[in-house]
C-alpha positions in Angstrom: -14.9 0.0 -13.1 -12.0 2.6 -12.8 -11.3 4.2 -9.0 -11.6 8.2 -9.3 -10.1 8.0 -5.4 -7.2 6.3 -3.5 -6.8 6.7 -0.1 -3.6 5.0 2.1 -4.3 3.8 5.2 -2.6 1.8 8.3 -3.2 0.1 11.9 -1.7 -2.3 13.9 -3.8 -4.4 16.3 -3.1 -7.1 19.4 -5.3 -9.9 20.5 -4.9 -13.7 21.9 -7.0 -14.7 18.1 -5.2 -14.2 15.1 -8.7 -13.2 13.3 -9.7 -10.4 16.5 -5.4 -9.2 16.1 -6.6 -8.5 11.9 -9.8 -6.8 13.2 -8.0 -4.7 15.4 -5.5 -3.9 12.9 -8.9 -2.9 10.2 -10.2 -0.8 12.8 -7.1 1.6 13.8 -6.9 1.9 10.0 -10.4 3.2 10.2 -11.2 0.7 7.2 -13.0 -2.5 9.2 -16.5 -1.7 8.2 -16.0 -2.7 5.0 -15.9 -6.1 2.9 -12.7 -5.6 1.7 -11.4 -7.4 -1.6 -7.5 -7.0 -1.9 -7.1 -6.4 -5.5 -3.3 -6.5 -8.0 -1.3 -3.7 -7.9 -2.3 -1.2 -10.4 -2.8 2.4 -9.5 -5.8 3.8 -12.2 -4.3 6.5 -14.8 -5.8 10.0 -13.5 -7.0 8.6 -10.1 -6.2 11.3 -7.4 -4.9 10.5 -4.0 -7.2 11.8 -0.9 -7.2 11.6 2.9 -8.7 8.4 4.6 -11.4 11.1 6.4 -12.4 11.6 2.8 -12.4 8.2 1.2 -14.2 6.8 4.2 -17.5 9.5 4.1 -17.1 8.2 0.2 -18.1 4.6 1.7 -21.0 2.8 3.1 -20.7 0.1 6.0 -20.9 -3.0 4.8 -19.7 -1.5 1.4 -17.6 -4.1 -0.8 -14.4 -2.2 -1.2 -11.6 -3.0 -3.5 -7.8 -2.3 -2.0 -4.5 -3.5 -2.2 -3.9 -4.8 1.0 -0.4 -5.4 3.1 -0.8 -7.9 5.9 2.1 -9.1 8.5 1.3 -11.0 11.4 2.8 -12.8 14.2 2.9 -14.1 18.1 6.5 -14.2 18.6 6.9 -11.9 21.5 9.3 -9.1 21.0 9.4 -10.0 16.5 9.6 -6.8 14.5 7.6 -6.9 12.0 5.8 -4.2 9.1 3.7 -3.8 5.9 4.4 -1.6 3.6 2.4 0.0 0.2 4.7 1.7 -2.2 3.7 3.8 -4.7 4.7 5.0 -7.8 3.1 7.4 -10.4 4.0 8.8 -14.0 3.8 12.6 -15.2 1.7 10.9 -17.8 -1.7 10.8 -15.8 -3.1 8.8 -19.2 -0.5 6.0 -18.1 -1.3 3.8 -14.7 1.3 4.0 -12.1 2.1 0.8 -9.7 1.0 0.0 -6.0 3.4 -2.3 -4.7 2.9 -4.6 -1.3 5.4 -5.8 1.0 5.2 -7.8 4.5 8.6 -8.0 6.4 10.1 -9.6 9.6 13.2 -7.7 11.2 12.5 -4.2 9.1 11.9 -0.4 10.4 9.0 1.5 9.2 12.0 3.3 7.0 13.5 0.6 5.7 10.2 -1.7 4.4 8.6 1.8 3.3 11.7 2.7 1.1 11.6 -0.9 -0.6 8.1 -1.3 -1.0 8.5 2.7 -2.6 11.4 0.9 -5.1 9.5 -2.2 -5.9 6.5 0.2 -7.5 9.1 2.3 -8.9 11.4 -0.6 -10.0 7.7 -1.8 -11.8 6.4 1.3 -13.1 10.0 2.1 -14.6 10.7 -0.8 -17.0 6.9 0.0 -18.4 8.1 2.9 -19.1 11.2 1.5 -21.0 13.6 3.0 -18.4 17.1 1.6 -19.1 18.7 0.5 -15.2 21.0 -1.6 -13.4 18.3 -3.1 -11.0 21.0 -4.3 -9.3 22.4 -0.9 -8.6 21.3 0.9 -4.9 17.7 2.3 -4.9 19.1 5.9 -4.6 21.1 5.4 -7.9 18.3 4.5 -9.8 15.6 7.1 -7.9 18.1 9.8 -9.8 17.5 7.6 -13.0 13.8 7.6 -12.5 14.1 11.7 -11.8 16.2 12.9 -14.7 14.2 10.5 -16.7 10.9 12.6 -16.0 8.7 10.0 -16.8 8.1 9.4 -13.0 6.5 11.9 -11.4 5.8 10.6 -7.9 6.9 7.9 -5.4 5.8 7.3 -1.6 4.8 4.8 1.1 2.8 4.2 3.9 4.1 1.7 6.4 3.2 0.0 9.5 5.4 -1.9 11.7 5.2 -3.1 15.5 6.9 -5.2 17.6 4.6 -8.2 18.6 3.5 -8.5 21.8 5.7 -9.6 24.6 3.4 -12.0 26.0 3.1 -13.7 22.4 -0.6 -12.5 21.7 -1.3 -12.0 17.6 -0.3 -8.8 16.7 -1.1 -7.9 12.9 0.1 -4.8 10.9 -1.7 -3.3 8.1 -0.9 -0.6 5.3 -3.8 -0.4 2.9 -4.2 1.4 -0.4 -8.2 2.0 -0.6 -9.7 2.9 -4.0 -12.8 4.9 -4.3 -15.4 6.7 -6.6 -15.5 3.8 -9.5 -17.1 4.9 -12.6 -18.0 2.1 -15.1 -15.7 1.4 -18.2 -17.7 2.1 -21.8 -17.2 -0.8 -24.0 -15.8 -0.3 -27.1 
């Protein structure tokens, strides 16, 4: 089975159970109907990105749902905290691209998205056989990835709270959600 769809999704959600904080967190992403099964990080060669209003009329309730799933939880009141998807995709759409997840304590939405964005860059690039200092700053290499031409597109979806000052669960979410598979012929 090989996704047609991915849609990117996040929530955040608050309760005294650590279970009710996740479903919360499902729900504002819109994506808590479904049995999800968090899947590796591959994004499918030619799969196109949509909206979450369109993936979701895609699905059925109780659907089984493959995604690649960033989960950060905690109860310490006043703990920033986020979960991040990165994404990175070559201008070959015959090649896969990279998903990437990340779950942080102490990061901005900015500062998880852009190295959750560098981690599936930082992947998809030495696939490619991309030549890079990984050590070097993610803005110096971002230029590598550009001239290169090999990458075509990077982004992130993040979600990060501070958890709740009276130390109830909060959980953040950032979901990639794949949709529309089409069954593999065996060769």
């Amino acid at each position: 089975m090989v996704p047609k769809y991915v849609f990117f999704t996040n929530g955040v959600g608050i309760h005294r159970d650590k279970l009710a904080s996740l479903e919360s967190a499902l729900r504002d992403a819109g994506i808590e109907r479904y049995n999800l099964v968090r899947v590796s990080s591959i994004f499918p060669p030619g799969a196109k990105i949509i909206t979450p209003k369109r993936g979701r009329s895609l699905l059925r309730a109780g659907q089984i749902v493959f995604c690649v799933l960033a989960q950060t939880e905690a109860n310490e009141p006043g703990r920033q905290m986020a979960a991040s998807i990165g994404l990175a995709i070559p201008a070959d759409s015959d090649h896969y691209g990279y998903l990437s997840e990340h779950h942080s304590f102490g990061e901005t939405d900015e500062k998880a998205g852009d190295y959750a964005e560098d981690l599936a860059a930082t992947m998809l690039a030495t696939t490619l056989g991309l030549e890079f200092d990984s050590e070097s700053a993610y803005d110096e290499r971002k230029q590598i990835y550009r001239m290169s031409r090999k990458i075509v597109r990077t982004q992130n979806i993040t979600q990060s709270a501070r958890c709740d000052k009276n130390g109830r669960w909060t959980t953040c979410v950032a979901a990639a959600v794949f949709v529309g598979h089409t069954p593999v012929p065996i060769t």
